[in-house]
C-alpha positions as CSV (number, residue, x, y, z in Angstrom):
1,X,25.3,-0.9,9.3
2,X,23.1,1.1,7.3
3,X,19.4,1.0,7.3
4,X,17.8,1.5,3.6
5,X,14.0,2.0,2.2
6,X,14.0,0.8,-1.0
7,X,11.1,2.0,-3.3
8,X,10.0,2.5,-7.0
9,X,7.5,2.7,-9.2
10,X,4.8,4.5,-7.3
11,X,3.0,6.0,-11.1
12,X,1.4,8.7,-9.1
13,X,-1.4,10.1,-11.5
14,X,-2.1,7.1,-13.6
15,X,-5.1,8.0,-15.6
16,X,-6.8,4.7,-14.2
17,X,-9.0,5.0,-17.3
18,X,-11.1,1.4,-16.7
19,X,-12.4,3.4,-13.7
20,X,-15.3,6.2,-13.5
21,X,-13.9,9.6,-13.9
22,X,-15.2,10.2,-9.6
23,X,-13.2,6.6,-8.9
24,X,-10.0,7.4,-11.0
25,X,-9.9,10.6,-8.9
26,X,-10.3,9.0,-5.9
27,X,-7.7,6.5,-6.4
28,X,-5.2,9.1,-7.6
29,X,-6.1,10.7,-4.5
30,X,-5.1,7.4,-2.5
31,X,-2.2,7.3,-4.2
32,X,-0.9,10.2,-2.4
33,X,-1.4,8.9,0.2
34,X,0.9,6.0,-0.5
35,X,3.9,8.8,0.4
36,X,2.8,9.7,4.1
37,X,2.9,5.9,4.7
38,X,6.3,5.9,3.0
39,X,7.5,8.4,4.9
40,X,6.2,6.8,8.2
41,X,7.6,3.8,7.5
42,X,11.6,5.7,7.3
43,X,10.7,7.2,10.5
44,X,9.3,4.0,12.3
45,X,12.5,1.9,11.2
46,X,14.5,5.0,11.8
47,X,16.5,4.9,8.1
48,X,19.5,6.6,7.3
49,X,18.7,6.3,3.1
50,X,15.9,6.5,1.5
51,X,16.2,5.3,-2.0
52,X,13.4,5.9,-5.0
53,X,14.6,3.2,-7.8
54,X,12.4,5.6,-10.8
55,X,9.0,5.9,-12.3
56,X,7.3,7.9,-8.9
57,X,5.2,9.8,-11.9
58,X,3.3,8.2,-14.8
59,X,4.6,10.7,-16.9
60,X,5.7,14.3,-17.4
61,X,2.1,16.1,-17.0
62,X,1.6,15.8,-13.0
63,X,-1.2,17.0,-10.9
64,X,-0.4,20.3,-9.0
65,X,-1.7,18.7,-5.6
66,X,0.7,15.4,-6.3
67,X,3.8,17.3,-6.8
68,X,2.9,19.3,-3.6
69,X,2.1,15.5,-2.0
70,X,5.2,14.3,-3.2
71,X,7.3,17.2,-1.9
72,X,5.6,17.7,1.5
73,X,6.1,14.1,2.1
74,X,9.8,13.5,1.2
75,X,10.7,16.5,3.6
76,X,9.0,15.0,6.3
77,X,11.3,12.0,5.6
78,X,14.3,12.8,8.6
79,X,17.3,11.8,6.4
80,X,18.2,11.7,3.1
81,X,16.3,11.1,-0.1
82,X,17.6,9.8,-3.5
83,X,15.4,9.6,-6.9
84,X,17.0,8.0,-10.0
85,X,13.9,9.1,-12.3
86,X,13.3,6.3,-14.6
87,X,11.3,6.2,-18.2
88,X,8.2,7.3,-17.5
89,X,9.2,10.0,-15.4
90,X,12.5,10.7,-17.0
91,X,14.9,13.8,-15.9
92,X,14.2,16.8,-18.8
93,X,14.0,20.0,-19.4
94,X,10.3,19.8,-18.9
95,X,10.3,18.1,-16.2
96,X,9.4,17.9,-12.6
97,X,12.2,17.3,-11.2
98,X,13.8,20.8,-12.7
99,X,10.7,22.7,-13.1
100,X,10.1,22.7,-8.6
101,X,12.8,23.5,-5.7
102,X,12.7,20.1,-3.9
103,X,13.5,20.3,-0.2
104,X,16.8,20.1,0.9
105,X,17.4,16.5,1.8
106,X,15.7,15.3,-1.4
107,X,18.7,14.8,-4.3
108,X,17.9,13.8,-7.8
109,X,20.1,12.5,-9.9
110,X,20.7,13.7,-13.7
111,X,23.6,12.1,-15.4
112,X,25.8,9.2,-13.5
113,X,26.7,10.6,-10.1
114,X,28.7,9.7,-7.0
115,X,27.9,10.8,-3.4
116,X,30.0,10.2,-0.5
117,X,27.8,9.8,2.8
118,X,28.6,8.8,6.1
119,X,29.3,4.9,6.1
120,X,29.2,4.3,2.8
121,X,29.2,5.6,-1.1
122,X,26.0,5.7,-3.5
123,X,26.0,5.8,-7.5
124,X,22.8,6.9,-9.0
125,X,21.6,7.9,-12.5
126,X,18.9,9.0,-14.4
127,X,16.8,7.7,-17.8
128,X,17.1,11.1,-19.8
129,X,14.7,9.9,-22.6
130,X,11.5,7.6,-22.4
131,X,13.9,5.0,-24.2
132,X,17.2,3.8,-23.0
133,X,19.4,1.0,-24.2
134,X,22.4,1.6,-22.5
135,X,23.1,-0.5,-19.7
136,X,22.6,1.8,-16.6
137,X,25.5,0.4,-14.4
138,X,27.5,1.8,-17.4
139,X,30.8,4.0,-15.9
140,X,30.3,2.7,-12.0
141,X,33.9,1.7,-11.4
142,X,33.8,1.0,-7.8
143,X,37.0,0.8,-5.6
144,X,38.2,-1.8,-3.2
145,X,38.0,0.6,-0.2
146,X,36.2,-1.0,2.0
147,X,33.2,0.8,2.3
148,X,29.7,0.3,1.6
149,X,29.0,0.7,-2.3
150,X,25.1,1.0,-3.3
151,X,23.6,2.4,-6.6
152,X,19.7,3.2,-7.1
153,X,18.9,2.8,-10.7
154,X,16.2,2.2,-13.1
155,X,16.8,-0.6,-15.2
156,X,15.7,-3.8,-17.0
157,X,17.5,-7.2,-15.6
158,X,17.5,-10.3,-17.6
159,X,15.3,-8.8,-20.4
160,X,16.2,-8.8,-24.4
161,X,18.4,-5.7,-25.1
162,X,15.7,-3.6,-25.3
163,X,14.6,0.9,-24.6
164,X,14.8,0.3,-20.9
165,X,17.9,0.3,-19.7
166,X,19.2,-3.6,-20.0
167,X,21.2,-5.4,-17.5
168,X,22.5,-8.6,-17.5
169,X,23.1,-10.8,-14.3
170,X,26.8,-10.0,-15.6
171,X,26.4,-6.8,-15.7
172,X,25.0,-6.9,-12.0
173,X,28.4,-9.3,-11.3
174,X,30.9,-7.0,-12.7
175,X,29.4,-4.2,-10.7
176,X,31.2,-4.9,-7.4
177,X,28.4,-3.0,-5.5
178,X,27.2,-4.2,-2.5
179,X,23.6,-3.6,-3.2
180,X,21.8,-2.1,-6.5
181,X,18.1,-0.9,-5.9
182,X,16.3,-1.1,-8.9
183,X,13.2,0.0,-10.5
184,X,11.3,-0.8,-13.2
185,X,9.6,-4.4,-12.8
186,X,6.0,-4.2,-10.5
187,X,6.4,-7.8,-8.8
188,X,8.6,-7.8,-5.9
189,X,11.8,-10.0,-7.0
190,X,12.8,-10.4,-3.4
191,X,17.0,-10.3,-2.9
192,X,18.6,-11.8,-4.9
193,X,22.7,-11.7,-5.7
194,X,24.9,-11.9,-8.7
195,X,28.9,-12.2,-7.7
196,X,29.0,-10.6,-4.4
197,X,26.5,-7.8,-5.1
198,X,22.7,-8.2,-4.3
199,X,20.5,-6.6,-5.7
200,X,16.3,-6.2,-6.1
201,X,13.4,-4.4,-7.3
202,X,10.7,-3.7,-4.6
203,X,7.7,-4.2,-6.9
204,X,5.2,-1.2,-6.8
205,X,3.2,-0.2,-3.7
206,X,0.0,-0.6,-4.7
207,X,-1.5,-1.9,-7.7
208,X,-3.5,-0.4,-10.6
209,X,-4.8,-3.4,-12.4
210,X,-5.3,-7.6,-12.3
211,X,-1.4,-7.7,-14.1
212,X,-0.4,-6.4,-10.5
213,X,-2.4,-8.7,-8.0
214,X,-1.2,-9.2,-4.6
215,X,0.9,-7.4,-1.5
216,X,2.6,-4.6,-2.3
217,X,5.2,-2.3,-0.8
218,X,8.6,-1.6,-0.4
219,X,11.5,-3.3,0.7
220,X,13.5,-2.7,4.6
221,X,16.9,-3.0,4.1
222,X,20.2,-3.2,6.6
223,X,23.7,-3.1,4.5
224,X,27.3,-3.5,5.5
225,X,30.2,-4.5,2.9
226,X,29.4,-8.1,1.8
227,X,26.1,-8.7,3.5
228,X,22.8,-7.3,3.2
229,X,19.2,-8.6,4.8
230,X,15.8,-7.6,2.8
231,X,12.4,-6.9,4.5
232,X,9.6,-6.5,2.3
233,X,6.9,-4.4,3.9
234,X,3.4,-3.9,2.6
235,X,2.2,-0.2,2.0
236,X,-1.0,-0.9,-0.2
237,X,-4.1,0.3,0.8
238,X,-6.6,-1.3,-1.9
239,X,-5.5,-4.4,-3.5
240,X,-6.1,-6.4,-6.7
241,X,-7.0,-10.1,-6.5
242,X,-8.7,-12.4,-8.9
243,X,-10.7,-15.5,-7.7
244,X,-12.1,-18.7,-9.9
245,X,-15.1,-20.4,-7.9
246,X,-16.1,-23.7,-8.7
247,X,-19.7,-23.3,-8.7
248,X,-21.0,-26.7,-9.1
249,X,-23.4,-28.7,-6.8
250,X,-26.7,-27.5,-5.0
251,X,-25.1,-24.9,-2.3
252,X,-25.3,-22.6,-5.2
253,X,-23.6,-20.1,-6.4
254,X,-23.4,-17.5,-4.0
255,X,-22.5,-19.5,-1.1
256,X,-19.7,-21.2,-3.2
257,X,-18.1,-17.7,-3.6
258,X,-18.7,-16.4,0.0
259,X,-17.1,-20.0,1.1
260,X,-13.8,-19.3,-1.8
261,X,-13.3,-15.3,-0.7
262,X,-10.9,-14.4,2.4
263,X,-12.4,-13.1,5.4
264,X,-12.3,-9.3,4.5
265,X,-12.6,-7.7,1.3
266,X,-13.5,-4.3,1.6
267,X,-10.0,-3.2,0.4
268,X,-9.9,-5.4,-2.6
269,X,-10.7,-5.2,-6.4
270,X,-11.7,-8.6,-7.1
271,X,-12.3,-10.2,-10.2
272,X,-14.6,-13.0,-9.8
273,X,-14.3,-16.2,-12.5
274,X,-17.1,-18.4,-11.9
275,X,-16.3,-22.4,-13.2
276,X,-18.1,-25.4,-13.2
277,X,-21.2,-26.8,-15.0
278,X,-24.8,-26.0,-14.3
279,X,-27.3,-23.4,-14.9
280,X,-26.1,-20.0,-15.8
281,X,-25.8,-17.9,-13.0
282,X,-27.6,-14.7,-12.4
283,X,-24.9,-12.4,-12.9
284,X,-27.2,-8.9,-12.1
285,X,-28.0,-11.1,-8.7
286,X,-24.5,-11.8,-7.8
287,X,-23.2,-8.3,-8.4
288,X,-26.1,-6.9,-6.3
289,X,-25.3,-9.0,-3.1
290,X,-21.4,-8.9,-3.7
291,X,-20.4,-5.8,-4.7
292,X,-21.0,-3.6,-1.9
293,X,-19.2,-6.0,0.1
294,X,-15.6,-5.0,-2.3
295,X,-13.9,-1.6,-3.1
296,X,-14.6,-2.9,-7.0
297,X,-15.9,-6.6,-8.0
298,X,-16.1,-7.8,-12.0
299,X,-17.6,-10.8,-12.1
300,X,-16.9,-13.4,-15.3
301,X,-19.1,-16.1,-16.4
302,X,-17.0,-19.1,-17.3
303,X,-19.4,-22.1,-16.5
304,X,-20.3,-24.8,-18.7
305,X,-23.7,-26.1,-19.8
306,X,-25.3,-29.3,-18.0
307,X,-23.8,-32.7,-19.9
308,X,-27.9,-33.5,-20.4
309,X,-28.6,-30.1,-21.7
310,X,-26.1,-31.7,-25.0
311,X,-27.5,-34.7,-24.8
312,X,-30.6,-32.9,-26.6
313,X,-28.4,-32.5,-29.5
314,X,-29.5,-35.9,-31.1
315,X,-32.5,-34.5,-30.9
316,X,-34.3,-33.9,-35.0
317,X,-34.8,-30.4,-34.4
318,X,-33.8,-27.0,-34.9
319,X,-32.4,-27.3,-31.1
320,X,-30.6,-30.8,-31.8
321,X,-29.4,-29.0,-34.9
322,X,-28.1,-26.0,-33.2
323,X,-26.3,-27.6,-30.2
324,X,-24.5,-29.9,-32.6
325,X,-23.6,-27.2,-34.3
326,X,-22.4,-25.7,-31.0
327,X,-20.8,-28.9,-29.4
328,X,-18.6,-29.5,-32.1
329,X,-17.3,-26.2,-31.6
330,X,-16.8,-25.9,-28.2
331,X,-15.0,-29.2,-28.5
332,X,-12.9,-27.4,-31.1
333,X,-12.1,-24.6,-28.3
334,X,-12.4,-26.1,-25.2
335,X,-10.6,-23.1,-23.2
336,X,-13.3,-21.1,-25.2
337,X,-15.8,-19.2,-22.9
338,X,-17.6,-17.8,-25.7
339,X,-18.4,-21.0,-27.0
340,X,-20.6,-21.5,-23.5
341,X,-22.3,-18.8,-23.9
342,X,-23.2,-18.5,-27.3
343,X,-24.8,-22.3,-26.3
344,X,-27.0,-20.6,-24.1
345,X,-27.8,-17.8,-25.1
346,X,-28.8,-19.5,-28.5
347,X,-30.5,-22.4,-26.4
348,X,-33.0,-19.6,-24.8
349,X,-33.5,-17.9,-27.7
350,X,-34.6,-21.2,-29.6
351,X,-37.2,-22.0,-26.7
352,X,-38.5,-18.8,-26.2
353,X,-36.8,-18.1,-22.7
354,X,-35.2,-15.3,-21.3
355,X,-31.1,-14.8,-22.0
356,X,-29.5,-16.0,-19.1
């Protein structure tokens, strides 16, 4: 049995550009720090492979203290290390993968490779080019040895034919591989199989953004010929979660959203969506109670005016005039937030109040 960490997509020094420039720093910085847990983790479980399915970088310009990060922590790794870099860190002449001496248990692969290690063999290639559309698994022709067959790749599975390497659950069939660690895709797909080869991307480790919510981390493997078991074990350290409160009925809004949050929340960006039908709620207020209480909190106004409020639209008024004007098109778009708020915002300007 061999025991595999499965990993990919790290994009260490993404440019986190929604961020301050002191907050992007700092979460480039955390970042790093994703590798010494990575590296803990191989010695905890004691792993004979480590393998890095692509993308590690965000591109080819690199931040002297990641590469020095990146290299301190795979040698600290006590066995060996394979990258398969994928598009947005792709294997060139420019590169950081040729342009530093990695340490000596850390191989990267170039074009399609076989290595013969103790127990079994491993098949690894890298994107060359930002844009791929050859299949990856292209030229593994694996033999009926008996051995343990694995390939780390970087690689698009069930997509269109596309620049990123397509593969088809055929593809994945026709491999006769025992297990193919992929890259590429930031949700974790957990294992699945195709034929008799399994196969599965890892997700990234932490997220950078509300289209990569949730746990994150890598995957634990053990793998003999014809059976693999997956572990998927978190490795974030700040997560992104979005939360929509209902923030109808007299408890108000705030203690609606303290009763719809989990019980900690200091490691989370959270974006909160606020629903329901009543006064507009003091956003300036919310944020100042809240938001020391998150690593980041957004918080979106989707609430609906009071059913009585358009009842004044039969009124012979400006105001009737106006919220007719406004009801019939928020019935028109009635997944429209705008609509909501140009209601009251136009509501308070009519009567003199302040914008809500």
């Amino acid at each position: 049995m061999i025991k595999i960490i499965h990993g990919a997509d790290f994009h260490l020094d993404s440019p986190f550009s929604g961020l301050t420039p002191e907050r992007a720093a700092q979460r480039r910085g955390e970042q790093r720090e994703l590798l010494d847990r990575l590296a803990a983790l191989a010695r905890e479980k004691q792993a004979d492979l480590v393998l890095l399915a692509g993308d590690l970088l965000d591109s080819e310009r690199v931040f002297r203290e990641t590469a020095q990060a990146l290299s301190t922590a795979l040698a600290s790794i006590p066995c060996p290390v394979f990258i398969a870099p994928g598009n947005h860190d792709f294997y060139g002449p420019r590169s950081v993968w040729t342009a530093l001496d990695w340490p000596e248990n850390v191989h990267i692969f170039d074009e399609l490779e076989q290595v013969e290690l103790p127990g079994c063999t491993l098949w690894g290639r890298a994107f060359s080019d930002p844009h791929q559309a050859a299949c990856p698994l292209r030229g593994i022709a694996v033999p009926d040895d008996g051995r343990l067959h694995l390939a780390v790749l970087h690689g698009n599975v069930g997509g269109a034919e596309g620049d990123y390497g397509p593969i088809t659950p055929g593809d994945i069939a026709a491999s006769g591989l025992d297990y193919l660690a992929l890259g590429h895709v930031h949700q974790t797909s957990g294992l699945q199989r195709e034929g008799e080869t399994f196969w599965a991307y890892p997700g990234c480790p932490e997220g950078r953004g509300f289209d990569e919510t949730g746990e994150k981390g890598v995957l634990y493997l053990e793998a003999e010929p014809g059976r693999v078991t997956a572990q998927f074990v978190p490795l974030a350290k700040v997560r992104y979660e979005i939360f929509t409160v209902d923030i109808t009925g007299p408890e108000g809004a705030l203690s609606n959203i303290r009763e719809a949050l989990p019980g900690r929340t200091q490691d989370l960006v959270g974006r909160l969506i606020l629903t329901g039908e009543g006064q507009a709620p003091d956003l300036a207020n919310l944020e100042l109670m809240l938001a020391p209480e998150f690593y980041g909190l957004t918080i979106i106004d989707r609430t609906r005016m009071p059913q009585d409020l358009w009842a004044r639209r039969e009124e012979d008024a400006l105001t009737g005039l106006f919220l007719q004007d406004m009801w019939d098109k928020c019935q028109a778009a009635p997944d429209d937030p705008v609509c909501q708020l140009a209601a009251r915002y136009g509501l308070a300007a009519l009567e003199g109040g302040e914008e809500p």
